[in-house]
C-alpha positions in Angstrom: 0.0 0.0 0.0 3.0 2.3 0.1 2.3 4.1 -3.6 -0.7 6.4 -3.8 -0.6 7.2 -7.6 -3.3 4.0 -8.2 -5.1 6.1 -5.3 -8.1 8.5 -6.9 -7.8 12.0 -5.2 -10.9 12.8 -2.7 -11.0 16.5 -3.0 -14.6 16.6 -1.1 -12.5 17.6 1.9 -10.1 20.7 2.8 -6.3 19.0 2.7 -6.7 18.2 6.1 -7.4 16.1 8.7 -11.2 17.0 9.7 -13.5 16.6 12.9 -15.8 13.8 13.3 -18.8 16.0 13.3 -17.3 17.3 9.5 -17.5 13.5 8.6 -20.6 13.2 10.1 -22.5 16.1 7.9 -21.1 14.2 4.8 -23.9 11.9 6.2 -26.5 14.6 6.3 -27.4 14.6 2.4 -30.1 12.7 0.6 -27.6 10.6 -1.6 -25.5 9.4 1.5 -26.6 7.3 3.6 -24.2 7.2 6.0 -20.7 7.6 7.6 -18.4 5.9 10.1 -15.7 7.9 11.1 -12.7 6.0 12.8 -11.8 7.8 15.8 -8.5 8.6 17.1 -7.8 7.3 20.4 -5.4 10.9 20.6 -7.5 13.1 19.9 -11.2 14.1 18.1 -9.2 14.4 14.7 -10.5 11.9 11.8 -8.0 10.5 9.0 -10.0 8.1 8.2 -14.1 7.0 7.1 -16.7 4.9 5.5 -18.9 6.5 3.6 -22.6 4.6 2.8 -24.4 5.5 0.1 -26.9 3.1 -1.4 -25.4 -0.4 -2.2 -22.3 0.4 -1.5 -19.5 1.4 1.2 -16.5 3.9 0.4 -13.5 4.1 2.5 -11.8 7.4 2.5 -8.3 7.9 4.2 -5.9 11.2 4.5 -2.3 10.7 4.0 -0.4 13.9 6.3 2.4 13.5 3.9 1.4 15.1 0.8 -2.2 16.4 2.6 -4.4 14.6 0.6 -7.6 12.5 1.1 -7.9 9.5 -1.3 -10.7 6.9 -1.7 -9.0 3.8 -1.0 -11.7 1.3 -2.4 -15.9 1.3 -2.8 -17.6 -2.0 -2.6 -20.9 -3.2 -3.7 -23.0 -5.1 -0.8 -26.2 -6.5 0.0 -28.3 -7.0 3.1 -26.6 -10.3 3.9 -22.7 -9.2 3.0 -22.9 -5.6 4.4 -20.8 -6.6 7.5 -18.4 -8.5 5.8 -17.8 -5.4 3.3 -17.3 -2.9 5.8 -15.1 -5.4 7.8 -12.9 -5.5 5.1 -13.0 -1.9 4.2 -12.3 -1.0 7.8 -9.3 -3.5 8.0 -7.9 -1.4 5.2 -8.3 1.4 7.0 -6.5 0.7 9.8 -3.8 -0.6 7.9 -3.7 2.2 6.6 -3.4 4.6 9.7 -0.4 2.1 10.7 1.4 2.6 7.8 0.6 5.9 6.5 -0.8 8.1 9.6 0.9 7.0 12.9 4.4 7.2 11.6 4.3 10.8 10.6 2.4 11.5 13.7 5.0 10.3 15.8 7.9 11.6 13.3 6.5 15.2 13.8 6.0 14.9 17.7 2.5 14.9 17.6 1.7 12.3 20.1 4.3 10.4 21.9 6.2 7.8 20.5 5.4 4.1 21.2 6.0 0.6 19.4 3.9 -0.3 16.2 
């Protein structure tokens, strides 16, 4: 996962990390069903979301280095394989954050350094 040029840009959001309650109004429109913000366990910032809009499940994720939000990957689901789709998509996610956040996080002193 380490080369974002496959990566299609998500320019929905300002080149920033955003608050969970900017996430959540993404949620607010008639074409979107829904959103599910992973939350930091430092702080109320968001890197990374699912996004629900009819049949499907988007996962978004910010990458601190270049300040950019991508969509990772959108899957189709039905009633019976919604879990397992947004299982997956949140595994990705939080492969992501380990490999793409928390590093520059802890490069840039912003919250203390521990083991991966």
């Amino acid at each position: 996962m380490g080369d974002n040029s496959e990566l299609e840009v998500f320019e929905g959001l300002p080149p920033k990390p955003v608050s969970a309650e900017a996430v959540k109004s993404l949620g607010e429109s008639d074409a979107v069903t829904g959103t599910l913000p992973l939350e930091c366990r430092f702080n109320d910032i968001i890197t990374e979301f699912l996004l629900y809009k009819n049949e499907k499940i988007f996962d978004f994720a910010f990458d601190p280095s270049t300040e950019t939000w991508y969509l990772l990957e959108d899957r189709e689901h039905t009633e019976e394989t919604f879990h397992d789709v947004e299982e997956t998509l949140m595994d990705r996610l939080h492969d992501w954050r380990e490999e793409h956040v928390l590093p520059y996080l802890v490069e840039n002193d912003l919250i203390p350094n521990f083991e991966f």
